[in-house]
C-alpha positions in Angstrom: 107.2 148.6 98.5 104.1 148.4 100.8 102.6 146.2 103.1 100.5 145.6 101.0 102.1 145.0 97.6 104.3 142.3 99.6 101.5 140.6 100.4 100.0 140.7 97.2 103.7 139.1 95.6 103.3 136.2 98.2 99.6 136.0 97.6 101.3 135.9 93.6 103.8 133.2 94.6 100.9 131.3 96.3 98.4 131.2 93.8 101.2 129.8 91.3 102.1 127.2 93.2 98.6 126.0 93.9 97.6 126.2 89.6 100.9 124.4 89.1 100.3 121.7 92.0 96.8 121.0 91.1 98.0 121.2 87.2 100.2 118.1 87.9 97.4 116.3 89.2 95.4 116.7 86.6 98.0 115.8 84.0 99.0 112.8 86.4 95.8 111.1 86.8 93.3 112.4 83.3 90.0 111.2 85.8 90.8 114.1 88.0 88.8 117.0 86.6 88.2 118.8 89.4 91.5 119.0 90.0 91.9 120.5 86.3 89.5 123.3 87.2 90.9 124.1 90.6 94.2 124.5 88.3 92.2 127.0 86.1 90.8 129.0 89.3 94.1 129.4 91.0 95.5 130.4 87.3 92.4 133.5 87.1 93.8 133.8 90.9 97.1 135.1 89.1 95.9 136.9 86.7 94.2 138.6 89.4 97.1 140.4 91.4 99.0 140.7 88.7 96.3 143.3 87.3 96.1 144.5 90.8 99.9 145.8 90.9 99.2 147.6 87.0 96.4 149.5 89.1 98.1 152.4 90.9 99.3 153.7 87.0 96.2 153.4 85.2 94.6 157.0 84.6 91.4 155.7 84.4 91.2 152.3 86.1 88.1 151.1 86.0 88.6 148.8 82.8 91.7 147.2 85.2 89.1 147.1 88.1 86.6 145.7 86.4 89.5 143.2 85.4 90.5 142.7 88.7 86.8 141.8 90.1 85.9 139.7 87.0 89.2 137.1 87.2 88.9 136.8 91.2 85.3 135.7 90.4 86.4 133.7 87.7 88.8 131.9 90.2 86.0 131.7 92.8 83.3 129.8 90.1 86.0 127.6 89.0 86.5 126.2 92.6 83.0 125.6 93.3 83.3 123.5 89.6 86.4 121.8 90.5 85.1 120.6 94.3 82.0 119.4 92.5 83.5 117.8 89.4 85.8 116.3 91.9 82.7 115.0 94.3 80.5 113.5 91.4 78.4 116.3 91.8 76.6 118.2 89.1 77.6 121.8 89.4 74.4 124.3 89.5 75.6 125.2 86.2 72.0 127.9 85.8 72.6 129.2 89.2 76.9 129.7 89.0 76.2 131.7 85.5 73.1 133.4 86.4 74.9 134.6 89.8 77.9 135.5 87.6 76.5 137.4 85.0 74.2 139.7 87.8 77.9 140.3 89.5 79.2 141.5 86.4 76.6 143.5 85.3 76.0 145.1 89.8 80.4 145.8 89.4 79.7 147.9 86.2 76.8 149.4 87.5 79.1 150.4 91.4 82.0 151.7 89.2 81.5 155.5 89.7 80.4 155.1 93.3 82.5 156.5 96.1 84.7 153.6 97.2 83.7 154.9 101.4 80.4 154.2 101.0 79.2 151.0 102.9 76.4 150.1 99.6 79.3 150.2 97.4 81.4 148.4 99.3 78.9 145.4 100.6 77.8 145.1 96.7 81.4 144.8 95.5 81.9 141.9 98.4 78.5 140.1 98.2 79.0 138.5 95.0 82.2 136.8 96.1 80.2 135.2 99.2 77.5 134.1 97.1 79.9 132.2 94.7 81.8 130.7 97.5 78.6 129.9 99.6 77.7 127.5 96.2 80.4 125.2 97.3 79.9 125.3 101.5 75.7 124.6 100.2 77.7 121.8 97.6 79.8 120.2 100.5 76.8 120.9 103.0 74.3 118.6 100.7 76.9 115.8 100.5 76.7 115.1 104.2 80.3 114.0 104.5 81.6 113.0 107.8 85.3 112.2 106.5 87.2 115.3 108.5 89.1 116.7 105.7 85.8 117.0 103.6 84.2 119.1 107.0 87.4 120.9 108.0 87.1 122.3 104.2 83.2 122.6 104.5 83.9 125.0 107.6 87.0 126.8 106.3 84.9 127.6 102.9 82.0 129.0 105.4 84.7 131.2 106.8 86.1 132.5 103.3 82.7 133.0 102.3 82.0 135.1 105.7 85.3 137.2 106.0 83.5 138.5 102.2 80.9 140.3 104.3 82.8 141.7 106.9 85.3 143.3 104.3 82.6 146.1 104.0 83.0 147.8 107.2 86.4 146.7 107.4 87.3 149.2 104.5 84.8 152.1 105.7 86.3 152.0 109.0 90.4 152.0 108.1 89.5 153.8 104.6 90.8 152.0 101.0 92.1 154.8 99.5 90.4 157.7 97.7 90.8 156.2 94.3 91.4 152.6 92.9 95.0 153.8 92.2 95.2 154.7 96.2 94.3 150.8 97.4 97.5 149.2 97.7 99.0 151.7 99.6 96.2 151.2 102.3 96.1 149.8 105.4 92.7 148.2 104.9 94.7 146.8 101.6 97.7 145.2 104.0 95.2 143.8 106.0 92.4 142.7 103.3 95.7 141.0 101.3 97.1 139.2 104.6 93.4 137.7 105.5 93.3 136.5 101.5 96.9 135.4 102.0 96.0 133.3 105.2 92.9 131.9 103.5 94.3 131.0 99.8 96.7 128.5 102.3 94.3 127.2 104.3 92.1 127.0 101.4 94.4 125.4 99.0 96.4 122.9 101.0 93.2 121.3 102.2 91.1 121.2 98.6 94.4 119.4 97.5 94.8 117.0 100.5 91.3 115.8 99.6 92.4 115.5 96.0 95.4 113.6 96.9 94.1 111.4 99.5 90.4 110.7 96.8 92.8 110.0 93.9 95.2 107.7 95.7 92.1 105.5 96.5 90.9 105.5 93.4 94.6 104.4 92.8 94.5 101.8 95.5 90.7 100.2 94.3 92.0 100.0 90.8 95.1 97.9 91.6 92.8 95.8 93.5 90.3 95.3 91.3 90.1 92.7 88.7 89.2 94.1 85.2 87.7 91.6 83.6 85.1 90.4 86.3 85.0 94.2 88.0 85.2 91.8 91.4 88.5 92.3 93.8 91.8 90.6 92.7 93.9 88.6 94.6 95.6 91.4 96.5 92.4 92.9 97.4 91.1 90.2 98.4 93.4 88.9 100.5 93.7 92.6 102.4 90.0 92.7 102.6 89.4 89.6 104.2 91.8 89.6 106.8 89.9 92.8 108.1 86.9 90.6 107.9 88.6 88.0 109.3 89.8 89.8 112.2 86.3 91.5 113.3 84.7 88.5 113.1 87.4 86.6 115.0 87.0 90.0 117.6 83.1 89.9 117.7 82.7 86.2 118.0 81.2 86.1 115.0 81.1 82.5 112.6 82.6 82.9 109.4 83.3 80.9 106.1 85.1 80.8 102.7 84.0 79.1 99.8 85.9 78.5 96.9 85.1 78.0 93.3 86.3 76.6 90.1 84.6 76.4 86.9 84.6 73.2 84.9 86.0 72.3 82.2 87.1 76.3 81.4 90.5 75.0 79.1 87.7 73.4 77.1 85.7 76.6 76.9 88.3 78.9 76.2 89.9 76.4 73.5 86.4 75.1 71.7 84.8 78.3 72.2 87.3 80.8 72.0 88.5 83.7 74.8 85.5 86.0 74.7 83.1 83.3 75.5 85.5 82.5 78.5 85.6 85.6 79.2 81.5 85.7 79.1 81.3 82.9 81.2 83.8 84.9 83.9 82.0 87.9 84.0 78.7 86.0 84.4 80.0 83.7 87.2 80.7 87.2 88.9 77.8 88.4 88.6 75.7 85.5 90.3 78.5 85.8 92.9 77.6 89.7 93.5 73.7 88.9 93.6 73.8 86.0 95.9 76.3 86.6 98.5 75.3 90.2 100.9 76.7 92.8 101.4 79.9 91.8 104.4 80.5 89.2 101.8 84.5 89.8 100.7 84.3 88.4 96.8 87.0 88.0 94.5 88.4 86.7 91.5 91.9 84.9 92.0 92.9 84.5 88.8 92.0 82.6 85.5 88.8 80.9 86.3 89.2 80.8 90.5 87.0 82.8 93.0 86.5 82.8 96.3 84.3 84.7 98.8 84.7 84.8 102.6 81.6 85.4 104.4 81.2 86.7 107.9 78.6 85.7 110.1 78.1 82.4 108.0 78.5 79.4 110.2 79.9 75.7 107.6 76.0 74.4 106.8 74.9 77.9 105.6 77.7 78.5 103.8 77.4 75.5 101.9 73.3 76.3 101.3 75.0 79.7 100.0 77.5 77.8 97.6 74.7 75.6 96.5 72.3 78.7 95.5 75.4 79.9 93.4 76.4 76.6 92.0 72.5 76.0 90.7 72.1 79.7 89.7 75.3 78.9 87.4 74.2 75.5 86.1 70.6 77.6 85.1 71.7 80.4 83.1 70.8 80.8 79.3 72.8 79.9 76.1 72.0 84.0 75.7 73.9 85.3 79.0 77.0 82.6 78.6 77.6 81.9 74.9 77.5 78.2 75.4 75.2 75.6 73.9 75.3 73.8 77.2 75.0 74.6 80.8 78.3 75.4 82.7 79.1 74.1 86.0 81.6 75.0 88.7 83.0 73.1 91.8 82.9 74.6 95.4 85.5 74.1 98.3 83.3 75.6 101.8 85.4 76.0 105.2 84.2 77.5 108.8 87.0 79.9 110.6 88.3 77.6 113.2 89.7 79.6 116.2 93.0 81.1 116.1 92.8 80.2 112.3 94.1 82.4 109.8 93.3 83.0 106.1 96.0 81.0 104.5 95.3 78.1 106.4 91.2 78.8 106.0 92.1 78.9 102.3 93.9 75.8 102.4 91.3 73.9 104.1 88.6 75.4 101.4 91.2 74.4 98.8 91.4 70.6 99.7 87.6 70.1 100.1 87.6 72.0 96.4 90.0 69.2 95.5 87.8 66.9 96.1 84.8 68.4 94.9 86.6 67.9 91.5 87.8 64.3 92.3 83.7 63.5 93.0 82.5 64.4 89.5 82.4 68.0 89.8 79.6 70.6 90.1 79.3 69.8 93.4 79.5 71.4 96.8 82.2 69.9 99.4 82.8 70.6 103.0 86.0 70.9 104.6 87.3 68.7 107.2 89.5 70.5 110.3 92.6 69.4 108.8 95.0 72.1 108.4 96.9 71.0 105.2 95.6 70.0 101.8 96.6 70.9 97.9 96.4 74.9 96.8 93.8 75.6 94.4 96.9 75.6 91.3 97.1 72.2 92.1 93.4 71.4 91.7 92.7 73.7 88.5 96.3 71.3 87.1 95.4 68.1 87.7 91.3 68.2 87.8 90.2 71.2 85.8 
């Protein structure tokens, strides 16, 4: 066996592994479509040197080396689809088939031509590094500054290079004196080591970002709240310890207000559960509009929220909770399903120093407490008292 036909069986065994790994992702998690093209490119990626070892015994190869050049494009377009399926980006659909279809038609038309000359050569590379440079423009455009993403934007720009220099590569060691004659070749050895080096470098980092994009796609769903589309209480809790911390770091005020809507047993048992959960999703929503955008919000469960806000010293907080109490109280019979305004109750805490969230929560919790004891739809401050009732207790005995 030759240099390079072992090459080309690891190249084989490489290509396989890669379809198969990025097959599993796709079949794993359906949203990952990119993932199910990059399957499909490193599958044409077989079929590839598999035609490439039935070469040397074709009597007239050029239906095989049209094969050959066709399926390794194939692979190629199916990449630049997959990384920008996988980026939310529209693939140049016009440009990828227009591009194809002329490197189709320029490999038919270079078939006869004798495989030294540099022409021949450069027009059988060229199309490859125009496919490939679609992706490196792709990634380019996106502006990414997450290193995997530019580690693969540069590695591409190499793949798509190493295309151009193949020319003179093969004129100068020579790639055989017929199709048949190429994997006995040095130029082959080398030409199928490069790929070799580059289908790794290639693969391992377009399914790292994979990997690492779907597993937070994983991690945002489990903290996300379905119903409201706000964070849950695991999210939340994460997320605003971060908060907490740079604002406790920076110097920075910050508050937490908590809220409970009124009466919601009554809603959910006069009304029924879809105009609960009408009234949920619109409490959300005035939640989203008037707190900005360092604002942590959540929705603890059944009819709770809470949002800690940095930079938000007890007073404005409480102006804050009052805009979203009154937005609440004003919206129509049409957005909550109800023949009567709704109302909440609001618990509002400053960070003390050294204070932690539970014991911030706490503090929002009691003054929520007695918000409810008050009369409800109201706005209460919290006092610096460390201790009070959790917010079960308050949505038990004064929902």
């Amino acid at each position: 066996m030759s240099a390079a036909a072992f090459v080309l069986a690891i190249n084989l065994f490489i290509a396989a592994i890669f379809a198969t790994s990025f097959g599993i992702v796709a079949a794993y998690r359906r949203s990952a479509i990119g993932a199910r093209w990059l399957a499909f490119g490193y599958s044409a990626g077989v079929v590839d040197v598999l035609l490439e070892f039935i070469l040397p015994f074709q009597q007239d190869p050029r239906l095989v080396s049209f094969g050959i050049f066709v399926s390794f494009l194939v692979a190629l377009t199916c990449c630049v689809i997959g990384l920008a399926l996988h980026f939310k980006i529209t693939p140049p659909w016009a440009a990828l088939g227009a591009a194809f279809v002329a490197s189709m038609v320029l490999n038919i038309a270079i078939l006869d031509l004798t495989r030294q000359d540099l022409l021949r050569n450069f027009l059988y590379q060229a199309p490859y590094a125009v496919i490939q440079a679609f992706a490196v423009v792709m990634l380019w455009r996106m502006g990414s500054r997450r290193s995997l993403d530019i580690a693969l934007t540069v590695l591409l720009t190499i793949s798509s290079l190493q295309f151009l220099a193949k020319p003179f590569l093969a004129v100068w060691l020579g790639s055989g004196d017929g199709p048949q004659d190429y994997i006995g070749s040095t130029y082959a050895a080398i030409s199928q080591s490069l790929a070799a080096m580059l289908l790794i470098a290639n693969g391992l980092l377009m399914l790292l970002v994979i990997i690492r994009d779907v597993m937070a796609e994983m991690t945002v769903a489990s903290e996300t709240d379905v119903l409201s589309g706000l964070l849950n209480r695991r999210g939340f809790e994460d997320q605003a310890e971060k908060a907490l911390d740079v604002s406790a770091r920076a110097g920075r005020p910050a508050a937490i207000v908590v809220a409970d809507l009124d009466q919601f047993k009554h809603i959910n048992d006069t009304y029924g559960h879809a105009t609960g959960d009408q009234v949920i999703t619109a409490f959300a929503r005035i939640l989203e509009k008037c707190t900005g955008e360092e604002a942590v919000i959540a929705r603890l469960g059944g009819e709770e929220f809470v949002a800690f806000l940095p930079g938000l010293d007890l007073l404005s907080s409480k102006l804050q909770a009052e805009t979203i109490r009154t937005a609440f109280s004003n919206l129509s019979a049409e957005i909550t399903g109800l023949p009567y305004a709704p109302t909440a109750s609001f618990g509002v805490a400053q960070l003390l120093p050294g204070e932690r969230l539970p014991d911030l929560l706490r503090r929002a919790d009691a003054a929520l407490y007695q918000a409810k004891q008050d009369g409800r739809n109201r706005v209460q401050m919290a006092g610096i008292a460390p201790h009070g009732p959790r917010l079960a207790t308050v949505r038990r005995e004064a929902s």
